[in-house]
N, C-alpha and C positions, 0 to 999 in steps of 0.2 A: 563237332559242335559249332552252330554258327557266330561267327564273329561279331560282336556288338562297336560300329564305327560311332566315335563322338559326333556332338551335333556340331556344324557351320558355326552356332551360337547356342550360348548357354540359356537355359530352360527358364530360368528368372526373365530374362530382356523384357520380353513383351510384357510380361503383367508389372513389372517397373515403371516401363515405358507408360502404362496406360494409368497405372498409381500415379504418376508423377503430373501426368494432365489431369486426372480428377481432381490432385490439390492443388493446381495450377485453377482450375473453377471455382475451390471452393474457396479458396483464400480470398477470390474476389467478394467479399460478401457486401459491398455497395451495389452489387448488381442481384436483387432477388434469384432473378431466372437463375442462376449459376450453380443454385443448392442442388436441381435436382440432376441436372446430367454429371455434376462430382461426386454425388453419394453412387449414381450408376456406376460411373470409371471407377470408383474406388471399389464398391460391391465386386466388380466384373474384375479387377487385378487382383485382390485378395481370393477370392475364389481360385481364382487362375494359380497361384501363387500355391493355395491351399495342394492343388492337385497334381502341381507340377513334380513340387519338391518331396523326396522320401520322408518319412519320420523320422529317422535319424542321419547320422553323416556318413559320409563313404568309410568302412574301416580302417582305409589305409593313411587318411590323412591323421598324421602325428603331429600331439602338442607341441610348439614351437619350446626352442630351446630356452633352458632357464634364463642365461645370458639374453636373449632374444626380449622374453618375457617382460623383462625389468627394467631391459633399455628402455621398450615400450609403455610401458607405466610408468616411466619419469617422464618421457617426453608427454603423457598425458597429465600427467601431474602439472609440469610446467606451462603447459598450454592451458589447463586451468588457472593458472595463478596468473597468467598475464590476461586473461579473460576478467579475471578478478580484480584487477589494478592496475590495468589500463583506466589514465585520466583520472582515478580515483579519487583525487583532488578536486576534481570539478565535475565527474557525473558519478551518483546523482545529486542536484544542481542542490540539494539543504535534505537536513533531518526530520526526516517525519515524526509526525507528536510523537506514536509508539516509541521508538527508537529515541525520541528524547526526553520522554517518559522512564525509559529503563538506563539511559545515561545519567540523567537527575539523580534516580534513585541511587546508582553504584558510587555518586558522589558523595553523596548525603554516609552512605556505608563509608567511602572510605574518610573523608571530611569531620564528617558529625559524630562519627561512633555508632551511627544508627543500624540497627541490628534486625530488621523485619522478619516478619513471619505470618501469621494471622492478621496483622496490621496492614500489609500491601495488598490484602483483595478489598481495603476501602478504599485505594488508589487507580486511579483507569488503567494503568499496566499495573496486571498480575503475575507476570512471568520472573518468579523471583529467583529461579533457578539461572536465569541468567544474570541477575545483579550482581549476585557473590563474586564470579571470576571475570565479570567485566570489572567490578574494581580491582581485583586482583593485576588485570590490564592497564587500568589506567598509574596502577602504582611504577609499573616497569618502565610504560611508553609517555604516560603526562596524560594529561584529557585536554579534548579536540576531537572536532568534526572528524578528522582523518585515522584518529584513532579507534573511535569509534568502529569507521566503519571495517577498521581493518581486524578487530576483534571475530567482527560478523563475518569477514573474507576464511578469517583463518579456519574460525571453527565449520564452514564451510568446505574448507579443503580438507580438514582430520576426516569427513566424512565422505571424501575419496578411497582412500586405503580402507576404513572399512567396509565400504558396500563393495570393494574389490575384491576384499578376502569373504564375504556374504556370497556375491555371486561365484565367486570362483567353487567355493565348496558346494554350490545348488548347480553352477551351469559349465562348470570347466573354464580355463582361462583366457578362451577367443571370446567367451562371450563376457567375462569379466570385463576385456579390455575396451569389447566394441560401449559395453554400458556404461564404463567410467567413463570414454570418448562422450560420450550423452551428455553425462551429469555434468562432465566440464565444460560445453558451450551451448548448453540450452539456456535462450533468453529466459523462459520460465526462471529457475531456478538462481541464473546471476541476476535477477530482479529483488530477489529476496538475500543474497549473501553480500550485495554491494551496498544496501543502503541499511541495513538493521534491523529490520522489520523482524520482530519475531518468530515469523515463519520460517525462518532459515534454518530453527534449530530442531526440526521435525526430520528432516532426513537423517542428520548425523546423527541420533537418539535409537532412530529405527535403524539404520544400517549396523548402528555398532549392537545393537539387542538381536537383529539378526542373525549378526557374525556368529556371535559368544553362543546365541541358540545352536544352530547347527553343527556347529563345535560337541552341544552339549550332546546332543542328541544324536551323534556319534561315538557317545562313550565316554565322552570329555571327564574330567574331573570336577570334584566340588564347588571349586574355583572359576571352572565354566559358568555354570549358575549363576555363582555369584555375582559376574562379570555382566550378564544378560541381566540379573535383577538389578543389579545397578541402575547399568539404562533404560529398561522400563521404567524404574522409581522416577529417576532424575524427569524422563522425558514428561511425566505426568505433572511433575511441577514448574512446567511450560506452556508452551502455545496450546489453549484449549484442544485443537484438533486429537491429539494425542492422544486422548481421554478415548480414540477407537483402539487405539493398538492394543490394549489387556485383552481386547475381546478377538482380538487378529490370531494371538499368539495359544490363547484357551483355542480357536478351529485349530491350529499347527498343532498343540498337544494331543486334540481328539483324531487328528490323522494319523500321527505317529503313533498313538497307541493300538488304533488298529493294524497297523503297519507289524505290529511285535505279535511275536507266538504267544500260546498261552501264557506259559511259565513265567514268560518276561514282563506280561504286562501291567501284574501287580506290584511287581521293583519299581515299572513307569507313573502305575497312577498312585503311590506314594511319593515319587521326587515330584511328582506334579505338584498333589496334593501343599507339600512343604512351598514349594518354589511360590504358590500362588497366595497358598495364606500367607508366607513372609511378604508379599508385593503388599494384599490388602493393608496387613499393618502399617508396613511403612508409608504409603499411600491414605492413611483413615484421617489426617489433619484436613483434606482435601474436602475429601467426600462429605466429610461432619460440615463442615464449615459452609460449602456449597451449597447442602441442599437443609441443615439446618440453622445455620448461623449466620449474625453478623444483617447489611444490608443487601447483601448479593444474592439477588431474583435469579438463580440457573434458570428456569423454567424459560422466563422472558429472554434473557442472553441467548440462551437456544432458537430462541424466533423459528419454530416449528412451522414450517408451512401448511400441514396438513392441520392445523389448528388456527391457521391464518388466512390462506389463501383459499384452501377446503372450504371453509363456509361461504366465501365472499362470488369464488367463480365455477367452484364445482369439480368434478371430475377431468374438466380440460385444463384444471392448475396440473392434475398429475403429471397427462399426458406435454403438455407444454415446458413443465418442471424438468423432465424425463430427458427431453429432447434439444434443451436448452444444454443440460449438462451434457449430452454426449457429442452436442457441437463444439462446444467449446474447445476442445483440442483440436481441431482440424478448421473451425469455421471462424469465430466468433463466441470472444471469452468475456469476462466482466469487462464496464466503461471506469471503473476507478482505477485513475491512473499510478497510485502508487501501487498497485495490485500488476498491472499492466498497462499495454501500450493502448488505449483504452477501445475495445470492442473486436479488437486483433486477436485472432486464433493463439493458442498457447504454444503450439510445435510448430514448428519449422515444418517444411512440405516432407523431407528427405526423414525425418526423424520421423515425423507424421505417418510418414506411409509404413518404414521399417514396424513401429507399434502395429498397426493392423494387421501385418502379415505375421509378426511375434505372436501375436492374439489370435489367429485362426488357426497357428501350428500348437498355443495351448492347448486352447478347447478342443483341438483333434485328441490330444495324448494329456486329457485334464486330471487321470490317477495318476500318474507320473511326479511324484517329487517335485520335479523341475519345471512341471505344470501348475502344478495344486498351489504352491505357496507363491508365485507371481498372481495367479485369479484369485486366490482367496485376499491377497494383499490390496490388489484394485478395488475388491468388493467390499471389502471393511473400510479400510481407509479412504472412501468415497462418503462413505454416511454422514459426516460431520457435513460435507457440501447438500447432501439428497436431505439435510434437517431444515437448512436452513431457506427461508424466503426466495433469496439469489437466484437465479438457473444458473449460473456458470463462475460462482465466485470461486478467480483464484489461487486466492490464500487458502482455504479451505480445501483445497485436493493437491496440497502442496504435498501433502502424505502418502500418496498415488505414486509421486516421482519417481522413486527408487523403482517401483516395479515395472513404470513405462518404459525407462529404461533399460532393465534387463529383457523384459520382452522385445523390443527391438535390439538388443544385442544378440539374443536369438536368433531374430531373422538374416542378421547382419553374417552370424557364423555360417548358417544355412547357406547362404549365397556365396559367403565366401568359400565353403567347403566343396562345392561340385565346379566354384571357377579352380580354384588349388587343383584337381586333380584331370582337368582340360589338357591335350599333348601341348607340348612347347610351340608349337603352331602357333597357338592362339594367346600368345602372353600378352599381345593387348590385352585382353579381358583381366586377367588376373587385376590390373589396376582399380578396376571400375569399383572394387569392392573401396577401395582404401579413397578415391574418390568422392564414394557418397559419402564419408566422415567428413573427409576435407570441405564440400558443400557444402555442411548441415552446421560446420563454423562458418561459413563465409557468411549464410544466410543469418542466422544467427547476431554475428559481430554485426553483420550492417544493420539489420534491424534494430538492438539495441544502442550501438552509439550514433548512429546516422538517422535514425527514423524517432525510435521511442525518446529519447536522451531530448530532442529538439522540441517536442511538445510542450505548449504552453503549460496545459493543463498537469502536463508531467511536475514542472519548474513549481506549479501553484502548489497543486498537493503534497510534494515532497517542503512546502514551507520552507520555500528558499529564502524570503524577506528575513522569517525569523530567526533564521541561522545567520545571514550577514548582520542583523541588529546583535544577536549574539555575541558574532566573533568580534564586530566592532567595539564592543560594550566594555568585552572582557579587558580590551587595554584603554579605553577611555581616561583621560586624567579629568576628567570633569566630577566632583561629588553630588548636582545636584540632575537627575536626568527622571526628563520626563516623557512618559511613556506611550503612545495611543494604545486604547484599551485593547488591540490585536495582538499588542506585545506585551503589556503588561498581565503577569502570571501563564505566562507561555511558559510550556515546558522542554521547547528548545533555547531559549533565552534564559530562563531562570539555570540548566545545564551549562551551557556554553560559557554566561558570565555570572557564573556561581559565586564569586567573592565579591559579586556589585550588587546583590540585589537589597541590600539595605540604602543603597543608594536609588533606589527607584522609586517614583512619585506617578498619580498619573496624571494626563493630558486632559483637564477641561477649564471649564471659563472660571472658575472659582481660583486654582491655581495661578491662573493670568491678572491674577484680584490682589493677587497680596503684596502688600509693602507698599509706599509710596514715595519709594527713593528714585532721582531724577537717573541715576545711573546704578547700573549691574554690580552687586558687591564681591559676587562668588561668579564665578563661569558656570555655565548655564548649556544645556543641552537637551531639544526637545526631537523626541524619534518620531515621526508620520510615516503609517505605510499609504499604500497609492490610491490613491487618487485624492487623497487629504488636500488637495490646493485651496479650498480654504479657510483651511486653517494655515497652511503654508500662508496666504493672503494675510489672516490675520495674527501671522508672529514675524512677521515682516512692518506692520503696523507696527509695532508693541515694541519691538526691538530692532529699530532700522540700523544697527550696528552688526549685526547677526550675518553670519556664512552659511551659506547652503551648501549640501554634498547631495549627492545622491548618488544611488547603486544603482545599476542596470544590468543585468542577465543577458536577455538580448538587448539587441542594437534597436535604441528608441524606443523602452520601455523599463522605465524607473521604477522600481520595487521598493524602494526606503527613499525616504526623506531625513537628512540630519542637520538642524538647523543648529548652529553652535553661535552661543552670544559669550563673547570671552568678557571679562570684569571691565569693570569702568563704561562700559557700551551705554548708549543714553538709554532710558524708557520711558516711552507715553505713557501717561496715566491719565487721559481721558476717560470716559465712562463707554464702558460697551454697551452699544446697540443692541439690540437682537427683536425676537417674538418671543413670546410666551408661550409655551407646549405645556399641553396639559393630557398625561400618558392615562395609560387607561391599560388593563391588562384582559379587555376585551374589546369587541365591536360593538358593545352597544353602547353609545352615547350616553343613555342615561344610568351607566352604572360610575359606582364611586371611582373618581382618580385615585394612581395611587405618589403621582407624584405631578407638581407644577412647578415647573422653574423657566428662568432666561436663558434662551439659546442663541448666544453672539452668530453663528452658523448655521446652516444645515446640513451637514454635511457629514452624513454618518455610511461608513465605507465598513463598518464590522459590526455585527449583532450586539457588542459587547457598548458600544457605542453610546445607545438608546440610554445606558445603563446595567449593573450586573444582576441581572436578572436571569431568572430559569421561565421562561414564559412562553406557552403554545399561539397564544394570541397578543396583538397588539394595536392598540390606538392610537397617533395620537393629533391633533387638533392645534396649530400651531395658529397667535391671530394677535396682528399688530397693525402698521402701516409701511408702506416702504416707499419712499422718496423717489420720482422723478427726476432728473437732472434738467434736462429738457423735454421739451414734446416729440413725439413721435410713436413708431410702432416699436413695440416693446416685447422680446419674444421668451417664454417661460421653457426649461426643457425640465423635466424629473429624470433622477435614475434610479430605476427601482427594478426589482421583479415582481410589486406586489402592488396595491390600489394606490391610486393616491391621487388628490383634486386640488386645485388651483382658482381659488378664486378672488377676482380683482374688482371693486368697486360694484362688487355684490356681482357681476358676470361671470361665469364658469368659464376661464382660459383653457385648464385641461383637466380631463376625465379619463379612466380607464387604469386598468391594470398591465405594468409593466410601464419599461418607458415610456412618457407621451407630452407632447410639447402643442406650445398654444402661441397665439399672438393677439396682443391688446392695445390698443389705441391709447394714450396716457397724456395728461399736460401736465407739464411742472409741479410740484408739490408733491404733499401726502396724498396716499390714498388705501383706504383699508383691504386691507387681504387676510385672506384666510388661507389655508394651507392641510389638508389633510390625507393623511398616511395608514392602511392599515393591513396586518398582517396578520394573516388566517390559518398558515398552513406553515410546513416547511421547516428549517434550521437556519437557513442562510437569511439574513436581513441588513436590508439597506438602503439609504435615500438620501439624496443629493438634489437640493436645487439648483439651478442653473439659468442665468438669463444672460442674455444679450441688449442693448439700446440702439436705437437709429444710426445707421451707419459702420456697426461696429462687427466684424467677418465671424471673432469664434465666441461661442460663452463662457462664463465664466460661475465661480462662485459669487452668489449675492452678498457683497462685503457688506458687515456688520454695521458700517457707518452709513449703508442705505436703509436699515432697520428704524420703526419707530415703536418700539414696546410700549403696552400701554405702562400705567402712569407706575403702577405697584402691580409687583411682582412675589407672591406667599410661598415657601415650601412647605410640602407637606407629602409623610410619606406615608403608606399604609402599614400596618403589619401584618403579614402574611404569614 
């Protein structure tokens, strides 16, 4: 019989080698061209890959020893945790509303006595299955930013061990080991276990209903079940996504029962039968409540693209929908940056590829157990992202993780199992496998603390202002603080300095109006986020006694304003300046205001600003005089993203949407201006006037005491 000689090199190399340059193209996604010669590389390795490797592993390579086993599932474990709480204290940089949404709440449980249920889907966090033992958390550790997040870290890590005993019992335990390596340093998923975000608690739910399934479905005992309907219950009264997994585990039951001879399979579709109506009971406060009760629109929450997009672009939303989501792991994922590092591929190159090639060895052998329930898990737990509007949101295919994971723990074994059994020649190779884990954290840690971590947009969205207004709050010795409307009923503020918030007022000119004493009775503290200068300007006026603080994230970019006037401090009582705005909760001019009053400023940096309002449109028309100092050119800047016009002694200085700046000729004195602002579209709202005078380098806010309002000034509000 002829002799079979090993090869020079192992049979993976080249479609590795040629995967790892297609995601080397595709990652680059500021360069178009790049898309289509990385989906070729990567088409042309996975295929390669597909053909190369047997369907199964050599039979002589034996499971490694127990000892072996365990050492390596701590040292993965531990590399997990330090992935988890590295800097933890300072990334990520504040508390996103979610997350301090559901820290509020656990407070208020443990604080208030408040006991929720049906009452928390009138609240923008619904996930009330995490309240309960986040307080429970906060009882042990205290409440803080750090404990918070480290609630989120932990129940993150519980959900190692079990997608370990889940995969080990579906894929054996090289490929357990290679897919907890995954789960513990893919930026994905420490993007959601570091900061709180609800989405973190989708994996642990499914892993551990996993486990307890395939336990059961081995024979398990009653208490198997029970274990598995636990966490299906639990996970349903969490992150909406979840709400795919009953329908994941009913395909797993209709496989398994054909899987069973005759005789056995009416024993199975009776524990089915039980298993599944105990779930809908325990689950019916949900469903009742969801799509009958209460104020909560499912229908709309679900934002169905095919009832949204469908009508508007037609059948190339499908295709576009389709292709949007299956880039996102390899190419280009969502731009919100609490979500991600914003418009960055989800995997890493090295995990990236390992998926694809996990994925072509399922579909080869897709009746196989070890097949069937990784593609059936992609394909369900995808639906919550394929509903919604997004192409590529994702917090919504956070539910996916687990099985990316094991599919490329797959591939990982695969490779590893024909290098294991290469002559001692070639022990270089043996490396390579343990290697590509080792890259897939390097890639990984640098991206999220060295690339993701440093974005602005990252710092904004994770509301880092309002978690240092928070933290500073909570030990304030001041009783009287007032708020810009950004922070005041923030729900990371109201969280963080939970025992202050009866001490909180808010920040407008009416506030700046009361009392007429020459000097400060009480200490005094007013909070500005950025770009407020002014009104920093004018509490600088007001209280020239007063200390500035400011926060800064980065170097030469102030997030908070804390202007502190300690007792006894003098105060002007002058009469404030301003223009007269006359709001309007549309564009047309001649519809009724709903509100006119004096505005010392203009200088509205948060939608809340305007006023507390819920409004799609806005007007408004601001019109006084404003004071010359001397003659000269006199230059106007707006800062807006929305309309706004500028006009001086009846001449249009500036016009247009979006920022826009003008210059006017001016002699001393008064001169009438008009000012107008309007917003059509959008969420985000904001306007700032800003000028300059003859010789003067930067602009500034237009202080109040160059205001001439006219003579009377009426309020009046509508009711709506």
């Amino acid at each position: 019989m002829a002799t079979r000689f090993p090869p020079k090199t192992p049979r993976w190399l080249a479609p590795l080698f040629i995967g790892l340059l297609g995601q080397a193209f595709m990652g680059r996604n500021d360069f178009s061209w790049t898309l289509w010669p990385g989906m070729f590389l990567l088409a042309l390795s996975t295929w390669w890959f597909w053909r190369s490797l047997p369907k199964k592993a050599p039979e002589n390579v034996k499971s490694p020893a127990p000892v072996w086993e365990w050492t390596l599932f701590t040292l993965l474990l531990l590399a997990a945790l330090f992935f988890r709480c590295y800097r933890l204290n300072r990334i990520p940089a504040g508390i996103y509303l979610d997350a301090g949404g559901l820290g509020l709440g656990s407070e208020r449980i443990l604080k208030e006595g408040w006991r929720p249920f049906y009452e928390i889907y009138t609240l923008p966090i619904t996930e009330q299955v995490y309240c309960y033992p986040l307080a429970g958390w906060f009882r042990l550790w205290g409440v803080s930013r750090l404990s918070l997040f480290s609630f989120s870290v932990f129940v993150s890590l519980l959900a190692l061990p079990l997608g370990y005993w889940a995969f080990r019992k579906l894929g054996g335990p090289r490929v357990a080991l290679a897919a907890v390596a995954v789960m513990a340093v893919v930026r994905w998923y420490l993007t959601f276990s570091r900061c709180g975000h609800p989405a973190f608690e989708a994996p642990f739910f499914l892993c551990g209903a996993t486990a307890f399934w395939l336990l059961a479905v081995q024979g398990g005992r009653w208490w198997t079940w029970g274990a598995c309907l636990a966490f299906l219950t639990a996970g349903c009264y969490g992150y909406r996504i979840f709400y795919a997994a009953p329908l994941l585990f009913g395909t797993w039951a209709a496989y398994e029962g054909l899987l069973r001879r005759e005789k056995d399979r009416k024993a199975w579709v009776l524990r089915c039968k039980v298993f599944f109506g105990a779930f809908v009971f325990l689950t019916s406060p949900i469903w009742v409540y969801r799509f009958f009760g209460g104020r909560y629109d499912y229908w709309s929450k679900l934002d169905l693209w095919f009832l949204d997009r469908l009508k508007t672009e037609g059948l190339w939303a499908l295709v576009s929908h389709l292709a949007g989501f299956a880039l996102m792991f390899h190419r280009q994922a969502d731009a919100w940056p609490v979500h991600n590092w914003s418009d960055h591929r989800v995997l890493d190159a090295v995990t990236g590829l390992l998926f694809l090639f996990g994925l072509a060895m399922a579909l080869k052998n897709w009746r196989d157990r070890k097949a069937f329930y990784p593609l059936t898990g992609l394909l369900v737990m995808s639906l919550p992202a394929l509903a919604g509007s997004a192409d590529a949101p994702v917090n919504r295919t956070i539910g996916m993780f687990p099985f990316i994971a094991f599919l490329a723990g797959t591939a990982w074994e695969a490779i590893w199992s024909e290098t294991r059994v290469l002559p001692g020649s070639f022990k270089a190779w043996k490396a390579v496998p343990f290697l590509l884990l080792a890259a897939a954290g390097a890639l990984n840690f640098y991206a999220y603390f060295y690339l993701q971590s440093q974005q602005p947009g990252v710092c904004q969205a994770h509301w880092t202002d309002a978690t240092i207004v928070g933290e500073e709050l909570a030990k304030a010795p001041e009783k009287n603080i007032y708020l810009a409307s950004k922070f005041l009923g923030n729900l990371d503020v109201d969280f963080l300095a939970f025992d202050k918030r009866a001490d909180f007022r808010p920040l407008d000119s009416g506030a700046l109006r009361q009392g007429s004493e020459k000097t400060v009775e009480s200490p005094q503290v007013f909070v500005l986020d950025e770009g407020k200068t002014g009104w920093l300007q004018l509490l600088r006026k007001i209280y020239p006694g007063g200390v500035l603080e400011s926060y800064e994230y980065f170097k030469g970019w102030p997030l908070v304003y804390f202007y502190r006037v300690p007792s006894g401090s003098p105060r002007w009582n002058g009469p404030l300046g301003g223009v007269q705005g006359t709001y309007r909760f549309s564009n047309d001019g001649s519809s009724p205001p709903v509100l006119t009053r004096n505005d010392p400023v203009l200088n509205f940096t948060f939608r809340n600003d305007f006023g507390p309002w819920d409004f799609k449109a806005l007007s408004v028309r601001w019109t006084g005089s404003i004071v010359a100092p001397g003659p000269g050119a006199y230059s106007f800047l707006t800062l807006t993203t929305d309309s706004s016009a500028v006009v001086v002694d009846g001449h249009t200085v500036l016009q247009g949407r979006g920022s826009q700046e003008g210059t006017v000729f001016l002699r001393p004195g008064l001169h009438p201006i008009q000012i107008d602002f309007q917003k059509s579209s959008g969420v985000d709202t904001a306007f700032t006037l800003l000028w300059k005078g003859p010789g003067v380098a930067n602009y500034q806010a237009v202080p109040f005491w160059e205001w001439k309002s006219p003579p009377k000034t009426a309020v009046m509000i509508s009711k709506r």
